[in-house]
N, C-alpha and C positions, 0 to 999 in steps of 0.2 A: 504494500500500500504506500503509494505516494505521500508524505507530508505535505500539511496544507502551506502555502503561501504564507500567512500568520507564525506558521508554528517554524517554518524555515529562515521566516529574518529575525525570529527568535535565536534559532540557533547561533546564527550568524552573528549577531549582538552578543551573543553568549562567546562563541569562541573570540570573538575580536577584544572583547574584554579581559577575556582568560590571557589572552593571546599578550595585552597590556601590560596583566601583572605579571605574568612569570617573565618578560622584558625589565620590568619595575624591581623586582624581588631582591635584586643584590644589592646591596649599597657598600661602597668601599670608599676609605679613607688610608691614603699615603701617608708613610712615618719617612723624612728624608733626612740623611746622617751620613759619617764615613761608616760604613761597613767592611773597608779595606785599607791598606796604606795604616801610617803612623798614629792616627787619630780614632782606631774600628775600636780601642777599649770604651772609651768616652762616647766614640758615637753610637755603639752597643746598647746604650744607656737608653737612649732617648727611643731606638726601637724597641726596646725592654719593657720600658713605660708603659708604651704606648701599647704594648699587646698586652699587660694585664687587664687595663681599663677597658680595651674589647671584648678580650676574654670574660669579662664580667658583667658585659650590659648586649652579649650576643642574644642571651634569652628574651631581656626585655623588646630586642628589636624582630624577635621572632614573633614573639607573641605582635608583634604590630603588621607580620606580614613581610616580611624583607630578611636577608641572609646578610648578616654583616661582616666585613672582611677588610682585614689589614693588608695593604700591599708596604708590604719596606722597599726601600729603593738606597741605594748608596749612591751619595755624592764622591766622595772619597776626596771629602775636603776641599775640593776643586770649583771654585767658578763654573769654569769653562763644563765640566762632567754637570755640576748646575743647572746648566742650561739645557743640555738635552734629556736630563729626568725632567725636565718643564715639561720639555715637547711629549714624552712618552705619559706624561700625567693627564697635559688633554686632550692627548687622543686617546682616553680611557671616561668615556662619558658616566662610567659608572661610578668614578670616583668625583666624591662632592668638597673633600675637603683635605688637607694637608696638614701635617704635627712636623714642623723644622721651617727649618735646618738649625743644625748646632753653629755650624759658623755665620757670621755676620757678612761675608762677602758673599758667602752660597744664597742667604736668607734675600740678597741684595736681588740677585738674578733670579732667582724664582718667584720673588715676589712680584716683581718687574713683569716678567714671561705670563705670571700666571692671573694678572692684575684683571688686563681685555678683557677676560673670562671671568671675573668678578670670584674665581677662584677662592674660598676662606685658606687662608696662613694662618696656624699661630704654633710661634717658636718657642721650645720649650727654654731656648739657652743665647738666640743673637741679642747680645745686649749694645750694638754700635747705636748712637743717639738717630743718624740721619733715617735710619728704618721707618721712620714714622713721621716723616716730615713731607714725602712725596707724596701725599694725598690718596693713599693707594688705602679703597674702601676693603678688600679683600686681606689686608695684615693684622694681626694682633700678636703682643705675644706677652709673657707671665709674668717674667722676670725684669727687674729694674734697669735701664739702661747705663750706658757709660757713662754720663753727666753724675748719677747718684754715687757711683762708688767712688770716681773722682772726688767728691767733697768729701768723702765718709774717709776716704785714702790720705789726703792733705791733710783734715782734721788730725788723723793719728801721727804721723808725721812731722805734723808742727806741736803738736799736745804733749803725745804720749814719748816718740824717737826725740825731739827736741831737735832735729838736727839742722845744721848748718847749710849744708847742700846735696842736692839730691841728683844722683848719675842718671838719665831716663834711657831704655832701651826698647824699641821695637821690636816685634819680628817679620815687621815686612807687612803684614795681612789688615786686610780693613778693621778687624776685629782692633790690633792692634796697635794700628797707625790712629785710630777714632780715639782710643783709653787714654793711649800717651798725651795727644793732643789736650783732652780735655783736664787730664792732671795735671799738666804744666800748667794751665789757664788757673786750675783750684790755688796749684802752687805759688803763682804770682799772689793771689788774694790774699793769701796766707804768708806771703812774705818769704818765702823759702825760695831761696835761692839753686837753681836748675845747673847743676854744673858742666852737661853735655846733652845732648842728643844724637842718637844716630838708629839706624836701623839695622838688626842681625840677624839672620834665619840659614847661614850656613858656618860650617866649620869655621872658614878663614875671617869672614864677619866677625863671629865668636871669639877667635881669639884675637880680633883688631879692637873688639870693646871691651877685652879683659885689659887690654895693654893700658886704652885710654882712661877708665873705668879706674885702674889704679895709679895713675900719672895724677888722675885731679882730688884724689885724695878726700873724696866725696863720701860722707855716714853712713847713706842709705842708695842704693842700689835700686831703681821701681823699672819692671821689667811688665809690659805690655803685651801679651800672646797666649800660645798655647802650653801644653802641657811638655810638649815634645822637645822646644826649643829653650824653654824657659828650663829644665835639666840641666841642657844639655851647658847652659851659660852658669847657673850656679856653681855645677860642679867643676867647668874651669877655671870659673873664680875662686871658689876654693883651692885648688891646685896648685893657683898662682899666688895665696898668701894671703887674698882679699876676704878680710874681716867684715867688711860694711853688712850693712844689716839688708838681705834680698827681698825685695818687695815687691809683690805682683798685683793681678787681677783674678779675676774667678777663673781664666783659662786653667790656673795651677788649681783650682779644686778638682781634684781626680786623680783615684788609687794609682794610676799610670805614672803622676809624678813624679809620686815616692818612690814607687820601682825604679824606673829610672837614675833618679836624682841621687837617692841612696841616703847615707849620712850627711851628705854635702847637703839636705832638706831641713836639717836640724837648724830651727831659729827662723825660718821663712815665715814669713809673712804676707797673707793676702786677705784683701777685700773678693767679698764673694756674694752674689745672688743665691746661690745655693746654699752652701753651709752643711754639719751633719743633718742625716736624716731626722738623728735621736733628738736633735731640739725641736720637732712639729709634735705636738700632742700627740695626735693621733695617728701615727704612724706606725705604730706595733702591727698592725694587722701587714698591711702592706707590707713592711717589711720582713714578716713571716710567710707571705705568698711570694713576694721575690727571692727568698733563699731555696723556698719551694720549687720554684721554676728553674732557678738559676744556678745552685747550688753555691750561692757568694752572696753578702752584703750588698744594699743597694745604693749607690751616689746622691749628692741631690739631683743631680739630671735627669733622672730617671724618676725622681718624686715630679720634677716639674714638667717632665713629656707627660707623665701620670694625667696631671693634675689639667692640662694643656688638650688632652685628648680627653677626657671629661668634659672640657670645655667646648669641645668641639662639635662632641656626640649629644649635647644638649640643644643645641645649637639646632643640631638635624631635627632630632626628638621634634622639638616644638613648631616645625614646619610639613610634617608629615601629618598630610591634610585626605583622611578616609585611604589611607593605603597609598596615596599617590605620590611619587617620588619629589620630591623640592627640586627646585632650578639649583645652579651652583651658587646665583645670586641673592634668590632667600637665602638659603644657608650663611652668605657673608652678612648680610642683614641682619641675620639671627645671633650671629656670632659677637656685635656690638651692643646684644639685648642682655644678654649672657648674665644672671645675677645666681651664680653659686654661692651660698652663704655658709660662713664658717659651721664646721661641723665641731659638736659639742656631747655626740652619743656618746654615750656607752658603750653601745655594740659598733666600734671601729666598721665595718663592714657595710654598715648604711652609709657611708661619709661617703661622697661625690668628691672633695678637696683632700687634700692633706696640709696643704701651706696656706690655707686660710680661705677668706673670701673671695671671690676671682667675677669681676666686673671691669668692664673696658672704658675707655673716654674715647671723643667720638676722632682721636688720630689713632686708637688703636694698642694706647698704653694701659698696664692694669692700672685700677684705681689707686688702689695700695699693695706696696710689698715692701721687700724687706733689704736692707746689704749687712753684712757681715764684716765685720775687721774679725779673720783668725791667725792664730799662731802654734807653728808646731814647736813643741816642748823636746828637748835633748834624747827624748826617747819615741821621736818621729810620731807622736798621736796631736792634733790640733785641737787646742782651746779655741772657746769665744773670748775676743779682746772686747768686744762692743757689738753691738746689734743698736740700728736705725732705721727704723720706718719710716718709707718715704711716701708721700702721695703726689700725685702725676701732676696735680693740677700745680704745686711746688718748682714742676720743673719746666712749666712754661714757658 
């Protein structure tokens, strides 16, 4: 028996529908980091993060209709490799939103790349200040920029070191060309005297600003970068006799350091967006799922991809309208609505944050966080020197 006409563009409404959602059904979200190269422990971190918080709100997204899935991608620290995870991100129409980059120059060019597409960003770790100054509706990200740790960095410096004059070194990267610049600027305010600058990110740099570094006879040592090269300079400085006291930015927060750096780490000091994990209340849980997954301790980068990708996945949540997939542009929309409010349970495992309350202003900066001055102790563990909360609208 034939089907009647009625009962056939039934059908037909029926499968084109079916036909929508299981097109609709996936929803993915990109975690971008090195995964390779010099920087894969650190950038480890931020993929790390970012698939706990999936792993744990997969059900809620199921129950809504939709298969949620992490794509990691590896910059490998690179700009230029930046750029074509851009490209491979949007020609992936399934994926609505992005957790990175950890570098400030990668965060530069993907943000850029993936802007036209009203793309959502938010970095668990580029803390360069210009991020958020290019009008670009698709960025956000957790952590406090360069401008904050620069004052929080000069304050201890001129307060707590007292010192006379301070040696600045680069290492080359936006990351760290942005932090120096802006500490020198605290350091004028502060009246402290800059006794050099230059930039160093290879062997023979390293040892041309051990040579100058100890010619100016300079107290404190403030070293601008990553994890990799900021080692690689302490422990020549040690080698070569240099006492001065080494002073960095949050790039030196991370277990890679110390590896590297060794005893030569003993007495460093840096300002950090991160910080241990153990000073967030409520981060027991977390940090027993992460040793779970990981079989290691977890960073703060890893707290703040966390924290970043919760941010993200709420974002979606609130625009998924009767099963239907959101534009990329809601989602960025959504992402500047974002009001996760500090968690204060009991049961660690309801908490959506770990590092507090996580709300945007409308360039894309959190409303409030936090910087850190720490210091490792003679037997390489890091104390808090100071903790300062800073709020965005402060850094206007």
């Amino acid at each position: 028996m034939q089907p009647s006409k009625s009962l056939l563009k039934k059908l037909i409404v029926s499968a084109l529908l079916l036909s929508g959602a299981s097109q609709a059904a996936t929803i993915k979200i990109a975690s971008v980091s090195p995964l390779s190269g010099s920087l894969t422990p650190i950038g480890s971190e931020v993929r790390r993060g970012a698939e706990l918080a999936v792993q744990k709100q997969v059900q809620a997204f199921k129950a809504m209709g939709h298969d949620l899935v992490l794509v990691p991608m590896d910059d490998q620290a690179s700009a230029t490799q930046g750029a074509l995870v851009a490209k491979n991100i949007l020609a992936d129409r399934s994926i609505l939103g992005v957790v990175g980059a950890l570098n400030s120059s990668v965060s530069n060019v993907l943000a850029q790349a993936l802007a036209p597409a009203k793309l959502a960003t938010i970095s668990p770790a580029s803390t360069n200040d210009q991020l958020t100054q290019h009008d670009w509706v698709n960025f956000s990200r957790v952590v406090a920029p360069d401008s904050a740790q620069a004052v929080a960095a000069a304050d201890y410096i001129a307060d707590e070191l007292k010192a006379g004059s301070v040696y600045v070194v680069s290492d080359n990267t936006a990351y760290g060309n942005g932090l120096t610049k802006v500490l020198q600027a605290s350091l004028k305010k502060r009246s402290v005297k800059v006794a050099g600058y230059l930039g160093a990110s290879n062997a023979s740099q390293i040892a041309d600003a051990v040579k100058k570094v100890k010619a100016s006879g300079a107290g404190v040592v403030y070293f601008g970068g990553t994890d990799d090269t900021g080692s690689a300079l302490v422990k020549a400085l040690r080698d070569a006799g240099v006492t001065a006291t080494f002073m960095g930015g949050d790039g030196l927060d991370s277990p890679s350091f110390l590896r590297r750096a060794g005893i030569a780490a003993a007495g460093t000091v840096y300002s950090t967006v991160f910080g241990p994990v153990s000073t967030f209340n409520n981060a027991l849980d977390f940090t027993n799922r992460y040793k779970a997954a990981y079989g290691a301790a977890p960073s703060g980068v890893a707290v703040y991809a966390y924290d970043a990708t919760n941010a993200l996945l709420a974002a979606i949540k609130s625009t998924l309208n009767g099963g239907r997939v959101p534009t990329r542009a809601q989602v960025s929309e959504a992402v500047r609505k974002v009001n996760l409010a500090a968690c204060f349970s009991a049961d660690q495992s309801q908490c959506a944050t770990i590092t507090g309350a996580v709300t945007f202003n409308d360039l894309g900066e959190r409303q409030r966080s936090r910087v850190l001055i720490m210091k490792f102790d003679n037997v390489l563990q890091g104390q808090v020197a100071k903790i300062q909360i800073v709020n965005a609208e402060s850094l206007k």
